[in-house]
C-alpha positions in Angstrom: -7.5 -8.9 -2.5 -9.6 -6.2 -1.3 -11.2 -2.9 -2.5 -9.4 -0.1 -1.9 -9.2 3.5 -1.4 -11.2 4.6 -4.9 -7.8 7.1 -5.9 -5.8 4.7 -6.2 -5.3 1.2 -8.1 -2.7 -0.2 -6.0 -1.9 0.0 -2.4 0.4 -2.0 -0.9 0.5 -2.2 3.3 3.8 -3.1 5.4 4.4 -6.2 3.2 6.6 -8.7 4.8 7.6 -12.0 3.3 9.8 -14.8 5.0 10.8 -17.9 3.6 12.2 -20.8 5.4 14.6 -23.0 4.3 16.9 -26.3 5.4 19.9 -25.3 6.6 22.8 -26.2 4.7 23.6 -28.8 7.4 20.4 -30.4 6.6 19.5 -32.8 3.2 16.3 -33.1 2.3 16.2 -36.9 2.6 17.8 -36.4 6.0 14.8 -34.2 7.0 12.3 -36.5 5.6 13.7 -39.8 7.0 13.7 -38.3 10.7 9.7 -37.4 9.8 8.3 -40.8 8.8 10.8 -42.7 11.0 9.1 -40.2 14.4 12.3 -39.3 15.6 12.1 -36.8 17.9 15.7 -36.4 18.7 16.4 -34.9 15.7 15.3 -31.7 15.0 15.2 -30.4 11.2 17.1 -26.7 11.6 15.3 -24.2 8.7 16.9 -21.0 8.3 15.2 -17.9 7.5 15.2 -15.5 5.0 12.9 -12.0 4.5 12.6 -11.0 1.2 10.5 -8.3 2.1 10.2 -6.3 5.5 7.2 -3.4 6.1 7.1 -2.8 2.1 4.4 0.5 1.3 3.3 2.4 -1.1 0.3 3.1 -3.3 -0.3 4.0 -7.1 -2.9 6.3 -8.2 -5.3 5.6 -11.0 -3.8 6.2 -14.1 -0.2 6.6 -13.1 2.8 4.9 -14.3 4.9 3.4 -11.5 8.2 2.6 -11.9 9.9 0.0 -9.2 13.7 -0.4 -9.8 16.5 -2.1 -7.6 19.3 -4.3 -8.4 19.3 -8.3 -8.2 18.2 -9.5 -5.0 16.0 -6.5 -3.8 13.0 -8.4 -3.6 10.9 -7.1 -6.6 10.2 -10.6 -8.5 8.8 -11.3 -5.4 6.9 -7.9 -4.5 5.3 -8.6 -7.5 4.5 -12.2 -7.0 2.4 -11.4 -4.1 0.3 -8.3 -6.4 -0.5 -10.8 -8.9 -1.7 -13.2 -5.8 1.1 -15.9 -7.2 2.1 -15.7 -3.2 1.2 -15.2 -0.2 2.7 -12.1 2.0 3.6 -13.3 5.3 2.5 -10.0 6.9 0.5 -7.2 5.6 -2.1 -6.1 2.9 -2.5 -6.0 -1.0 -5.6 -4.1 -2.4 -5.7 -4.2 -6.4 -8.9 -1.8 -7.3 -9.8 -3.0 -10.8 -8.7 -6.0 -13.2 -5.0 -6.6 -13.9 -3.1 -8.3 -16.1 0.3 -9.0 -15.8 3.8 -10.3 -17.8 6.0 -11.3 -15.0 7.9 -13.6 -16.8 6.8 -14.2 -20.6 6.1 -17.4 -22.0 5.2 -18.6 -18.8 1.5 -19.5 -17.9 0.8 -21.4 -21.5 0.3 -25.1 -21.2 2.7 -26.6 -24.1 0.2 -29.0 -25.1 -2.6 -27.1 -25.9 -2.5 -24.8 -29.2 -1.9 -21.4 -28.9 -5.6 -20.5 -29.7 -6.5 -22.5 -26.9 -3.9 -20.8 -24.5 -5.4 -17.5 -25.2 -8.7 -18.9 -24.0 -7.6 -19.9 -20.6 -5.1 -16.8 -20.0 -8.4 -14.4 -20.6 -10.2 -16.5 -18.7 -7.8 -16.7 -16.0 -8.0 -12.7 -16.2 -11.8 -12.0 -15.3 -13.2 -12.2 -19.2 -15.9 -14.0 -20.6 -15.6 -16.7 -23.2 -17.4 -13.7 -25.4 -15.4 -11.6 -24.3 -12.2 -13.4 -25.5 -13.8 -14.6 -28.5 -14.2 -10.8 -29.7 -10.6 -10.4 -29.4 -9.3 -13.0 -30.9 -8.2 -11.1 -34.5 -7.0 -8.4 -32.4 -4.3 -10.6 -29.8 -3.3 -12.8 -33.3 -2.4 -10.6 -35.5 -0.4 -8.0 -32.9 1.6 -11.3 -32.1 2.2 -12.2 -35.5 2.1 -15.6 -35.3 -1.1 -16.5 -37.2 0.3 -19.3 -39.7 1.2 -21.1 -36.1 -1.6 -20.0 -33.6 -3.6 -23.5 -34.3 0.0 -25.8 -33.0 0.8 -26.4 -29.5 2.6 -24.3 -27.6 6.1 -26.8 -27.3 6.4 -26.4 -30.8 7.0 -22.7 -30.5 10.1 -21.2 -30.6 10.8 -19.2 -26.9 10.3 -15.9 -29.2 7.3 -16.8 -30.7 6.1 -18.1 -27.4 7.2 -14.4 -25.7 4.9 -12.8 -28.2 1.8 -14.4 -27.8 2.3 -13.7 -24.1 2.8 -9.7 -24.8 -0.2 -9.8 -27.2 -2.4 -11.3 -24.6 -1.4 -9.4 -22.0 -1.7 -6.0 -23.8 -4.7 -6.5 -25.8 -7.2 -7.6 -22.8 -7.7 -4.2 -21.8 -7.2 -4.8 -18.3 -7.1 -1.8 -15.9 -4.0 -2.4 -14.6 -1.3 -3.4 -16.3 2.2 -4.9 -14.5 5.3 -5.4 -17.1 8.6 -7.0 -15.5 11.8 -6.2 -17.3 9.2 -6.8 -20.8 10.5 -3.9 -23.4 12.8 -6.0 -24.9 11.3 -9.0 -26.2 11.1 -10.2 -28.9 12.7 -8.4 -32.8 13.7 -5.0 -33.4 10.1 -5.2 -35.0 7.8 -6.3 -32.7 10.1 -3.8 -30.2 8.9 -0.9 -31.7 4.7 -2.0 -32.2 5.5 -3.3 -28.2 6.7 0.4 -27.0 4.0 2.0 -29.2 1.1 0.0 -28.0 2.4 0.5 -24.0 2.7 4.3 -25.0 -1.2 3.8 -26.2 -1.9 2.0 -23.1 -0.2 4.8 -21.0 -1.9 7.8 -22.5 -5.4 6.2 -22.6 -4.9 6.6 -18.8 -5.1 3.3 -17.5 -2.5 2.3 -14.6 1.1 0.7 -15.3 3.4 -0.4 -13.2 7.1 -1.0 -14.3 9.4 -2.8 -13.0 12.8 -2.7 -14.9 17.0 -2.5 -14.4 16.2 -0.2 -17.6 16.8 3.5 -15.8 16.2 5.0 -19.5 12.6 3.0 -19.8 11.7 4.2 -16.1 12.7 7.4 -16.8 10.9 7.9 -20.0 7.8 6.0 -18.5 7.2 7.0 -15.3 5.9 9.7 -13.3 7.2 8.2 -9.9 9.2 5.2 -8.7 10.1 3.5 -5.7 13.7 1.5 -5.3 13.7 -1.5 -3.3 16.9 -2.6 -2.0 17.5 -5.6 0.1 13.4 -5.8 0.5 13.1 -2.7 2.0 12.0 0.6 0.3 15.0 2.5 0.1 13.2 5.8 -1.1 10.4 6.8 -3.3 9.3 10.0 -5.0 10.3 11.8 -8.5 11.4 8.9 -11.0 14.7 11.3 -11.5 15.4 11.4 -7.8 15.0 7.9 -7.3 17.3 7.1 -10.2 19.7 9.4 -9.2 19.7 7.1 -5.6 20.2 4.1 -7.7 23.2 5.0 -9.6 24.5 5.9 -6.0 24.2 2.6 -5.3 25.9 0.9 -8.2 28.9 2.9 -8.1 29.4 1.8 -4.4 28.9 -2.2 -5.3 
């Protein structure tokens, strides 16, 4: 990912991302028998599907950006490609600074290492030191609350305990940027509240966040501007309210 226009933290360039897949009159072992076996006569038929076409916008430093759409707009995969998970087939990402993201929590830990030693590799995976991590150790522990259970391997987490350490990592590496999908939910009424209160911390310290929820209240409260992504396209992007407002169009009409 490349530098970028120093205003802004995120810019995003006529995205476009195809996938290819057998067609339904095509099994896999079919496809793979005609390949080793050379025959030419048969020709393995992929079907195509664009999950993103000409996607662009940008997000200024220290703006909270909301992205909102229903199921199947494209946005697990818009954000895929900002986290450099994927590939775009077309276009350009530029991410100016470090960013940390929690596309889907949980995820990223290897379940046989402890969950000390996961917090290691994640902030090492994000751009800080060994130091660096070191340092915040305490700090990532004790927001989780999962202290009595931080030296046991991941697989013997519960999915919730598992969800928190994720947050806590994500939140508490100070990253520039800052990307939360569908995330302001997890976890107890408890660790719901400390969650909100340490994103509205985050928020007003002036560092960038980008949102990406079904939750029109959380956008709304949140975000300064959003964009709405329907059937990977932008379908409009401006004032959160006015984008909302084009969402809720949308829903009546499904």
């Amino acid at each position: 990912m490349s530098s970028y226009n120093s205003e802004y933290a995120v810019g995003v360039n006529n995205i476009t991302k195809v996938f290819r897949r057998l067609s339904s009159h095509t099994t896999l072992k079919r496809a793979f028998i005609d390949a080793v076996t050379f025959n030419k006569n048969k020709q393995v038929k992929m079907l195509k599907f664009t999950a993103l076409k000409d996607v662009s916008f940008n997000i200024k430093k220290g703006e909270t950006f909301g992205i909102i759409g229903p199921n199947g707009a494209g946005k697990s995969t818009l954000l895929k490609i900002l986290c450099g998970i994927m590939r775009p087939t077309s276009g350009k990402v530029a991410i100016n600074g470090s960013l940390s993201a929690l596309l889907e929590l949980g995820t990223g830990f290897h379940p046989e290492l402890t969950g000390r030693e996961n917090i290691l590799i994640n902030g090492l995976i994000l751009g800080l030191s060994k130091k660096e991590i070191e340092s915040k150790y305490d700090e990532i522990i004790e927001f989780s609350g999962i202290k009595d259970f931080i030296d046991e391997p991941i697989k013997t987490y519960s999915s919730g305990m598992a969800v928190r350490l994720s947050f806590s990592v994500a939140v508490n590496v100070n990253p520039d940027i800052l990307i939360l999908d569908e995330v302001l939910a997890v976890g107890d009424a408890e660790f719901q509240a400390k969650s909100k209160k340490r994103i509205e911390e985050y928020i007003n310290s002036g560092k960038t966040v980008l949102l990406v929820s079904h939750d029109k209240t959380a956008i709304l409260n949140y975000c300064s501007e959003a964009l709405l992504l329907y059937k990977g396209t932008v379908l409009t992007r401006g004032k959160t309210e006015d984008v909302v407002g084009r969402y809720e169009e949308i829903e009546k009409v499904k």
